[in-house]
C-alpha positions as CSV (number, residue, x, y, z in Angstrom):
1,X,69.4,118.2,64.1
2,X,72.6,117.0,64.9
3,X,74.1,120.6,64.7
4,X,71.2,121.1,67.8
5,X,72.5,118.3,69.8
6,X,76.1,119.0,69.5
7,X,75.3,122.8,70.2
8,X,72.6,121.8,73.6
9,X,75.4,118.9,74.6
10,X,78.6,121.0,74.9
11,X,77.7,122.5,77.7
12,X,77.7,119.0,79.6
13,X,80.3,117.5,77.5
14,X,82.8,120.4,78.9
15,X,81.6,120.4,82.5
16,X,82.9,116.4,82.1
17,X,86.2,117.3,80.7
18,X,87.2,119.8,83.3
19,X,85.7,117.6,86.1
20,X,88.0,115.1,84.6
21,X,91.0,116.9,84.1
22,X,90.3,118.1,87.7
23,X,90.5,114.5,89.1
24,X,93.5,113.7,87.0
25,X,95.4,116.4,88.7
26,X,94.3,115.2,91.8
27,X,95.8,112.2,91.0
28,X,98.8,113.4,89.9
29,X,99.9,115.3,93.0
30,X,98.3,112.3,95.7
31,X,101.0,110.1,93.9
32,X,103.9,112.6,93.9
33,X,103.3,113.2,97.6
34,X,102.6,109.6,98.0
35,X,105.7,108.6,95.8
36,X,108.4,111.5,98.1
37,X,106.8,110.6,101.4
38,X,108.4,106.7,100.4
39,X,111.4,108.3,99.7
40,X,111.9,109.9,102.2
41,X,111.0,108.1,104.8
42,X,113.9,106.2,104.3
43,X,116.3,108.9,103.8
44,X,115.6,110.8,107.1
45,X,114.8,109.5,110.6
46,X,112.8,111.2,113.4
47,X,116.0,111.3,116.0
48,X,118.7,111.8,112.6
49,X,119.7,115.0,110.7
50,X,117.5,115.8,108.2
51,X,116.3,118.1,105.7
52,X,113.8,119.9,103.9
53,X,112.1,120.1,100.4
54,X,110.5,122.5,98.3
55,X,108.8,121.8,95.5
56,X,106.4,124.3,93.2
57,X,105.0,124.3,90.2
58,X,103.8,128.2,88.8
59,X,102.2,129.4,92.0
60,X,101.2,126.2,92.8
61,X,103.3,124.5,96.1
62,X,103.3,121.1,94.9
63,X,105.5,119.5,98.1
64,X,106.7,121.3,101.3
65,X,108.0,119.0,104.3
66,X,110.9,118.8,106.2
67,X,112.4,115.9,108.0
68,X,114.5,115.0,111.3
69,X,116.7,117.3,113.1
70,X,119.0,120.5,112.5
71,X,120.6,120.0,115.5
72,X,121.5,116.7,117.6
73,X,122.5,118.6,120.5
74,X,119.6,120.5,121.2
75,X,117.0,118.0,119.6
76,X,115.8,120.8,117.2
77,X,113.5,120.1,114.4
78,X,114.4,121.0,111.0
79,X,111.8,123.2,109.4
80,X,111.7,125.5,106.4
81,X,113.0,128.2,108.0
82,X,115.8,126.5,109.2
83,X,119.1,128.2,108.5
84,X,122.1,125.9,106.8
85,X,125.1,126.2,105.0
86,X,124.3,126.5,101.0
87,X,127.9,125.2,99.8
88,X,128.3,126.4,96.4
89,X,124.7,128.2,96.0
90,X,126.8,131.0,97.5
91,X,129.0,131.5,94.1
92,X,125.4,132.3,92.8
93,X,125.2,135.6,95.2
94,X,128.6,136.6,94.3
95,X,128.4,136.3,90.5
96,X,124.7,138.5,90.8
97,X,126.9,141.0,92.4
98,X,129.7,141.1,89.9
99,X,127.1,141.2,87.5
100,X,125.0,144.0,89.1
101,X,128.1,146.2,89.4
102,X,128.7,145.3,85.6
103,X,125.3,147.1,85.1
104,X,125.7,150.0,86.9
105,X,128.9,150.6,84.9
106,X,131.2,150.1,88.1
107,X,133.3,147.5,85.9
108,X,133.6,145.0,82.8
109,X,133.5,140.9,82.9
110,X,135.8,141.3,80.1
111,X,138.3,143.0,82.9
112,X,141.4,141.5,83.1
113,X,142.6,140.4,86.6
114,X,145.7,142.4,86.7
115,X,143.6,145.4,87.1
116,X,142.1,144.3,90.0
117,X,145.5,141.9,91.9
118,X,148.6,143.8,90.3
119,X,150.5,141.9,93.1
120,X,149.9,138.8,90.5
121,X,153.2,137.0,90.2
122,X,153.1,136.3,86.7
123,X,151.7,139.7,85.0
124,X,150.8,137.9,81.5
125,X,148.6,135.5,83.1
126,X,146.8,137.8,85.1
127,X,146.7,139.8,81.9
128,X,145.1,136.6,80.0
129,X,142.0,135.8,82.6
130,X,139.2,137.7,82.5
131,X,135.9,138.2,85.2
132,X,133.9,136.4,82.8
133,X,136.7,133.6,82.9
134,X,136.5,133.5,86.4
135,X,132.8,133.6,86.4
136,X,132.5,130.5,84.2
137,X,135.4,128.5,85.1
138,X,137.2,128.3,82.1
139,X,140.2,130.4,83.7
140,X,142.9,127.7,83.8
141,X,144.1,128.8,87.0
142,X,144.9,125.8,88.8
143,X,144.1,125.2,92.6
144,X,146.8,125.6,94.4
145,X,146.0,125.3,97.9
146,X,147.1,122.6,100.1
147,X,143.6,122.5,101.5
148,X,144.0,119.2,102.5
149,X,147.8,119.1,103.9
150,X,147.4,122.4,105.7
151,X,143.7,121.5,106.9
152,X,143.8,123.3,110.4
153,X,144.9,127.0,108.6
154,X,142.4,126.4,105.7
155,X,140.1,125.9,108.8
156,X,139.9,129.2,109.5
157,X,141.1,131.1,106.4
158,X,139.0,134.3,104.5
159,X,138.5,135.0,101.3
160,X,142.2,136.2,101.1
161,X,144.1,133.7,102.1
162,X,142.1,131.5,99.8
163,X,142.6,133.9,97.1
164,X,146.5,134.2,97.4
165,X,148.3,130.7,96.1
166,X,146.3,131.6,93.1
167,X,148.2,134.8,92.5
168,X,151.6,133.0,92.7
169,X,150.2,130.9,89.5
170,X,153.1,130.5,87.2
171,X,151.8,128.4,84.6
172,X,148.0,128.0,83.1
173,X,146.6,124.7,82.9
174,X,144.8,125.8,79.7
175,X,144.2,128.7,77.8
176,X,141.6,131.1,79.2
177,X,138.0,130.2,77.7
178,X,139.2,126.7,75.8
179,X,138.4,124.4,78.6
180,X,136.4,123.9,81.9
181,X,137.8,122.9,85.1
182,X,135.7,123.7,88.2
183,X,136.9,126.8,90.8
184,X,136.1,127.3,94.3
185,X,139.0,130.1,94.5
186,X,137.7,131.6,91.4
187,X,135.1,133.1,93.5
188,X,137.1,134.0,96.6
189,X,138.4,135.7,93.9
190,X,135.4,137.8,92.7
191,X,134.4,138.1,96.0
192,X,137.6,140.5,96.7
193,X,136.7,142.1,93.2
194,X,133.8,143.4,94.7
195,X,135.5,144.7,97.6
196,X,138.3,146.4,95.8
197,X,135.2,148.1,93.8
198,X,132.7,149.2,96.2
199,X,134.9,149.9,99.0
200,X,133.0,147.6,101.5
201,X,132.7,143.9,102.7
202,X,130.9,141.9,99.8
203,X,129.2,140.8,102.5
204,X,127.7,143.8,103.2
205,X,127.0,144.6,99.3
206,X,125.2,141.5,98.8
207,X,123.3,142.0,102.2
208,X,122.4,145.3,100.7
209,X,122.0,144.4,96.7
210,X,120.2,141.5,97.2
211,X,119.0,140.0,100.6
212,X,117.2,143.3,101.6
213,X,115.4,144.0,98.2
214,X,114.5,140.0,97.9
215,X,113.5,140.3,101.5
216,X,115.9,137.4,102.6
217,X,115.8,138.5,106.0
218,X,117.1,135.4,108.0
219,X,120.0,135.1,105.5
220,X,123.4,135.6,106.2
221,X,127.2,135.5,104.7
222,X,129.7,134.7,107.2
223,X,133.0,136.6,107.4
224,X,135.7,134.2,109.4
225,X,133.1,133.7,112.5
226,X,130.6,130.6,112.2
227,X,127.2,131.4,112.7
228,X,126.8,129.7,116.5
229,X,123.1,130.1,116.9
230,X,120.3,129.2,115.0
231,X,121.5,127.8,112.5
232,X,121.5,123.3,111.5
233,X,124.7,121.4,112.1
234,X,126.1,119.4,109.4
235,X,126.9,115.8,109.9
236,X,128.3,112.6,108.5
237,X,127.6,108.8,110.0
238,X,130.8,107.8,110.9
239,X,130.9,103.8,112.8
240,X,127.3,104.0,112.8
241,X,127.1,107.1,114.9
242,X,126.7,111.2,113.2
243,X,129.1,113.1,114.0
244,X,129.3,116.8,113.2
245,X,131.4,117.9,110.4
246,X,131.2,121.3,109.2
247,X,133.0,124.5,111.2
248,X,136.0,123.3,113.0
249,X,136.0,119.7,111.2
250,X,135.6,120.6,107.8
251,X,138.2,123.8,106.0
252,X,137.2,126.4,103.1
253,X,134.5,127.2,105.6
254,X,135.6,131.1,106.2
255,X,136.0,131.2,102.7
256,X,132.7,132.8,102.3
257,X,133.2,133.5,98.8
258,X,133.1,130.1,97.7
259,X,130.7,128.6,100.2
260,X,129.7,131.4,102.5
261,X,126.1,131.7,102.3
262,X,123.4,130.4,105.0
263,X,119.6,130.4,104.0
264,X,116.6,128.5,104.4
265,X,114.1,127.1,102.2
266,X,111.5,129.9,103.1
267,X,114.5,132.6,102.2
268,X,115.0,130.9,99.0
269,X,111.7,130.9,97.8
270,X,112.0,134.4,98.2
271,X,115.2,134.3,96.0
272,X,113.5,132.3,93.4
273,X,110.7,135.2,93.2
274,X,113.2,137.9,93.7
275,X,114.9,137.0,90.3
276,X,110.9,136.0,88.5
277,X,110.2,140.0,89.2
278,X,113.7,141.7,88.6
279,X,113.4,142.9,92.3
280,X,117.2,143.0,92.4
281,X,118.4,143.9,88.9
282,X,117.3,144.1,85.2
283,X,115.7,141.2,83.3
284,X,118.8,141.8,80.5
285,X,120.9,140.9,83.8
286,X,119.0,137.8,84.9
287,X,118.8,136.8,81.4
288,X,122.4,137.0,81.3
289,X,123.0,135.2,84.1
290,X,120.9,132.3,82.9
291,X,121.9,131.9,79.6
292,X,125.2,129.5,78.7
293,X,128.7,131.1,77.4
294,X,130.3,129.7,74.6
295,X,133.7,130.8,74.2
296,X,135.0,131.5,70.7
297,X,138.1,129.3,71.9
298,X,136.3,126.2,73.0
299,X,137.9,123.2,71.9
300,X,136.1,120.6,74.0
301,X,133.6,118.0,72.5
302,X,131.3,118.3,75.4
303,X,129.3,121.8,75.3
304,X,129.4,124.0,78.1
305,X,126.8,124.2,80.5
306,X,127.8,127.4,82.5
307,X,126.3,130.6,82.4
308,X,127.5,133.6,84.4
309,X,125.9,132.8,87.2
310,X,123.9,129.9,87.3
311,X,124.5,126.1,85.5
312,X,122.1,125.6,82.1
313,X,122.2,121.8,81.7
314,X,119.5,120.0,79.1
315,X,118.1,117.2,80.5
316,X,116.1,114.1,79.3
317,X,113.9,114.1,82.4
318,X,111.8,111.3,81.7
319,X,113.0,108.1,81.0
320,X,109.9,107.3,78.3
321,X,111.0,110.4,76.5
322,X,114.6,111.1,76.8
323,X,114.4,112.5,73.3
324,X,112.8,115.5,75.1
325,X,115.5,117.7,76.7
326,X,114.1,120.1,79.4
327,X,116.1,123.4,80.2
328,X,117.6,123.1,83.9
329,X,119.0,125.9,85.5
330,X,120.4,125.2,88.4
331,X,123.1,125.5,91.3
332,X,123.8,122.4,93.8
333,X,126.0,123.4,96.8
334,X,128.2,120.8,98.8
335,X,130.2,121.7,101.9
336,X,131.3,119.2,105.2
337,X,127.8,117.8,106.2
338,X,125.5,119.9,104.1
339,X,123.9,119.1,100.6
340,X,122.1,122.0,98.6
341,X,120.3,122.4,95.5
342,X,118.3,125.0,93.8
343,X,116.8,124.4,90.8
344,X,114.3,126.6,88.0
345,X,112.7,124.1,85.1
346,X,111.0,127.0,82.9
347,X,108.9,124.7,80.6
348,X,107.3,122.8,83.2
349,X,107.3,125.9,85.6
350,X,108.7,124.5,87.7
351,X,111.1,125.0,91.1
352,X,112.8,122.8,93.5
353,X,114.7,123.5,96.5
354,X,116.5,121.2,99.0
355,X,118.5,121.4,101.9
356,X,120.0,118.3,103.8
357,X,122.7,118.2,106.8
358,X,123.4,114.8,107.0
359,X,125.0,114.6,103.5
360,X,122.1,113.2,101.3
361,X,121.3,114.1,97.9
362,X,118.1,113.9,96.7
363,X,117.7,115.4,93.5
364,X,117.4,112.1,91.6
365,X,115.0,111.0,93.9
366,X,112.6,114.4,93.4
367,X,113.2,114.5,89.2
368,X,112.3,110.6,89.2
369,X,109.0,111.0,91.1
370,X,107.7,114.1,89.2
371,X,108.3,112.4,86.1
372,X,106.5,109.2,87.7
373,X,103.9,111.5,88.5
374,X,103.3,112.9,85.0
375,X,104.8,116.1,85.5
376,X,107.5,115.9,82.4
């Protein structure tokens, strides 16, 4: 008898549970919209620079909205297709590409720089760093620009002229692989490796690598010239009034190796997906380029966290648990007005992408309401 009952009530005793776990879920993403919309509202204003965020769990768009303006000027509303300045989430493009001629047998991250500048002043040192050095930022090549006492020719210099105090390096600040100090002329750097390799503007490789086959269609990489139209402004509140502050008030800008890239959210959604389906390169190469390199040298307490082309931090996400540690691999880009960051959580499946120009970051904001929300 009572094998009857449980057999006849299953049915109805599963119906509840998914009608349950339904509403839970329901629940769940009402209080992380709920929870961002509070956020947010105070962190943009309808007349202000503004944003947008991206949010998605599997297939699943968990938040999409955009805030304020892209441009003060012309009143225009930032949208997800609206085109800024990724900062940093440009090294990202360049190290796929170094990677992706690494596959096609074009050249080696274990290459030493000397091969590639021979004009290097000091021959040994060029001889010591590596690609893969460059890639990660453990080459101990210091930063020698006077980016901040020569502003107005940093304004407008490339790739090369950013590239070129480096070469005069006389003296390491470590050895090559032992320690991590962070590079943006590392990657002006690579950038001209991929020139001297394929015989073309990395621009043009990367246009032609990457943002064709991940249909990326409104990106672009600038090469000296700012993008004029259609794209956001970046801004910063200065006496209680914004004021623009990216090409022209802000240097390293033409230096489109470190910082070069402009893309919306809707284009790097379509990055995300690019790398989920290997539409670009192999899945040994975007495993690679997501998985952390440990230098036999390293003589650092801290771990590293830097992969070849992306940053694999583990996180406590969730104050209630922070003996859990989530995988985070991620990229955050910072340049004159603009904040960036593009991040992949694999065990939640989860992505987030967010673009500001008035110099906010948010990510703190977006991890603490998903864990709020029940999400980690």
């Amino acid at each position: 008898m009572k094998y009857t009952y449980f057999k006849k009530s299953l049915p109805l005793t599963l119906l509840v549970f998914l009608y349950l776990n339904c509403l839970c879920q329901v629940n769940k993403d009402q209080l992380l919209k709920q929870k961002l919309d509070s956020v947010f509202s105070e962190t943009f204003q309808k007349d202000s620079p503004g944003g947008s965020v991206f949010i998605q769990q599997g297939n699943k768009i968990l938040y999409s909205k955009s805030f304020g303006l892209s441009d003060l000027k012309l009143k225009s509303a930032f949208t997800s297709a609206t085109v800024q300045n990724l900062g940093s989430i440009s090294k990202t493009f360049v190290a796929y590409g170094i990677l992706i001629l690494q596959n096609e047998g074009k050249l080696s991250i274990d290459d030493n720089l000397l091969k590639y500048f021979p004009d290097f002043k000091n021959k040994e040192i060029a001889k010591k760093v590596s690609i893969r050095n460059l890639l990660t930022h453990t080459s101990g090549l210091p930063d020698s620009r006077d980016t901040e006492g020569d502003s107005i020719f940093y304004l407008t210099a490339k790739d090369e002229e950013n590239w070129a105090p480096i070469k005069q390096t006389g003296t390491l600040q470590f050895e090559p692989g032992s320690n991590y100090e962070y590079s943006n002329p590392a990657y002006n750097g690579l950038a001209l490796i991929i020139e001297n390799v394929t015989k073309m503007k990395w621009q043009e490789f990367i246009e032609r690598k990457i943002f064709n086959p991940a249909k990326m269609n409104n990106s672009k990489i600038t090469d000296g010239p700012y993008p004029s139209e259609g794209v956001a402004h970046g801004y910063r509140k200065i006496n209680g009034k914004w004021s623009e502050y990216d090409y022209g008030e802000y240097p390293t800008f033409a230096a489109a190796g470190n910082g070069g890239v402009w893309s919306s959210i809707d284009d790097l959604r379509k990055y995300v997906e690019a790398i989920r389906k290997y539409s670009f390169t192999d899945s040994q190469t975007i495993r690679v380029a997501e998985e952390t390199w440990f230098p036999k040298n390293w003589n650092q307490v801290t771990e590293p966290e830097k992969a070849f082309v992306w940053f694999h931090r583990k996180m406590a996400l969730n104050k209630k648990t922070p003996e859990i540690k989530y995988n985070v691999i991620e990229h955050s880009g910072d340049q004159g007005g603009f904040r960036a960051w593009l991040a992949m959580i694999p065990e939640a499946d989860i992505t987030i992408i967010w673009l500001t120009n008035n110099e906010a970051v948010i990510q703190k904001n977006i991890l603490d309401a998903l864990a709020d929300a029940g999400y980690f």
